[in-house]
KOLGUKE-816711 format. One record per residue (C-alpha): x, y, z; residue number from 1; residue in one letter. Coordinates in nm, 4 decimals, decimal comma. Example, Ala and Ser with C-alpha at 12.3 -4.5 7.8 and 13.67 -1.06 7.14 Angstrom:
<atoms>
1,2300 -0,4500 0,7800 1 a
1,3670 -0,1060 0,7140 2 s
</atoms>
This chain:
<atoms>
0,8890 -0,8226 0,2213 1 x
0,6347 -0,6243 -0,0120 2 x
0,3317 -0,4860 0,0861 3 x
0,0294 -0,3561 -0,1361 4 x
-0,1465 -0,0726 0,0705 5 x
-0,4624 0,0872 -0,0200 6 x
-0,5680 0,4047 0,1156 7 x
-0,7104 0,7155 0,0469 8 x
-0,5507 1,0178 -0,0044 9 x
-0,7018 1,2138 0,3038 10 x
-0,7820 1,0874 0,6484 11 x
-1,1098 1,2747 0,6098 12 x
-1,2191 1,0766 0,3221 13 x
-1,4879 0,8214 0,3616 14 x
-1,3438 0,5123 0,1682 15 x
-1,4998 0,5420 -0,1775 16 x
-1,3871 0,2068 -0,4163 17 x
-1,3091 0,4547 -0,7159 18 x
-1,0610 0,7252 -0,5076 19 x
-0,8872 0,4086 -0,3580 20 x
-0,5362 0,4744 -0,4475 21 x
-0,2467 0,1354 -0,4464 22 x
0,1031 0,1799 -0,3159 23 x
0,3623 -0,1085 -0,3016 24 x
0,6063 -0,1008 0,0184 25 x
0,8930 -0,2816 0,1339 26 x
0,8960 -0,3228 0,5238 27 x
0,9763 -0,5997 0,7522 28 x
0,5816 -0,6501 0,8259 29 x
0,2491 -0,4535 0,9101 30 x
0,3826 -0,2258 1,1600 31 x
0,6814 -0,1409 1,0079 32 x
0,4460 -0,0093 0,7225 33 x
0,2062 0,2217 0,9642 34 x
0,5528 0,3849 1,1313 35 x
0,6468 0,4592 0,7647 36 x
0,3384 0,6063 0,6916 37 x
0,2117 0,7759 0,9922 38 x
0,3525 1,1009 0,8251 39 x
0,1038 1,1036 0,5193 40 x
-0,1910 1,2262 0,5438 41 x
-0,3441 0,9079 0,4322 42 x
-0,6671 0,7061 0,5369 43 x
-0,5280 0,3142 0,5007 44 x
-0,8083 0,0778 0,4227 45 x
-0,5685 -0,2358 0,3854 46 x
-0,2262 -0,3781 0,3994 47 x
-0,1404 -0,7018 0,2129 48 x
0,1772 -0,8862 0,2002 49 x
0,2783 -1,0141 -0,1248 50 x
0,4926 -1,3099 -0,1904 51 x
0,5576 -1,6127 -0,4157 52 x
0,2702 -1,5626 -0,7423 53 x
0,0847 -1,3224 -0,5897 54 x
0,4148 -1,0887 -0,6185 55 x
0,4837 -1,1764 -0,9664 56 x
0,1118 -1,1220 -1,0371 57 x
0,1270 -0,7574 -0,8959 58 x
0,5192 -0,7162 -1,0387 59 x
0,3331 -0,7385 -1,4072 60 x
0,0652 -0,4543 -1,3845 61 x
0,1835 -0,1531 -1,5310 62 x
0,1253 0,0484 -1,1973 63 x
0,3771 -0,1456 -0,9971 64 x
0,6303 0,0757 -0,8231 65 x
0,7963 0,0004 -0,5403 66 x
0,8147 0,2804 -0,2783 67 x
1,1075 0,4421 -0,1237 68 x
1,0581 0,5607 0,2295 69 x
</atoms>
């Protein structure tokens, strides 16, 4: 499954709309996307899981990339 995750890019950071960054993820669900990102040094405001239109939606903005990790 793919997941959109918004974060900041420090843990120190207080969440601030405009230095929200977007990563997309593919992990079998929630927790399988902390484990793969409790090495980063990032402060995650919010995991979504994207499926059916909602996927194709996010699959058409120019910033889509799917993460390896």
């Amino acid at each position: 499954m793919v997941f959109k995750v918004l974060y900041q890019k420090l843990k120190e950071e207080v969440p601030v709309r405009e230095n929200t960054e977007t990563l997309y993820l593919e992990a079998n669900d929630v927790r399988d996307v902390r484990k793969k990102l409790a090495e980063r040094p990032y402060n995650v405001e919010f995991i979504q899981p994207l499926s059916g239109k909602f996927l194709e939606y996010e699959k058409k903005s120019a910033e889509f990339k799917l993460e390896k990790i």
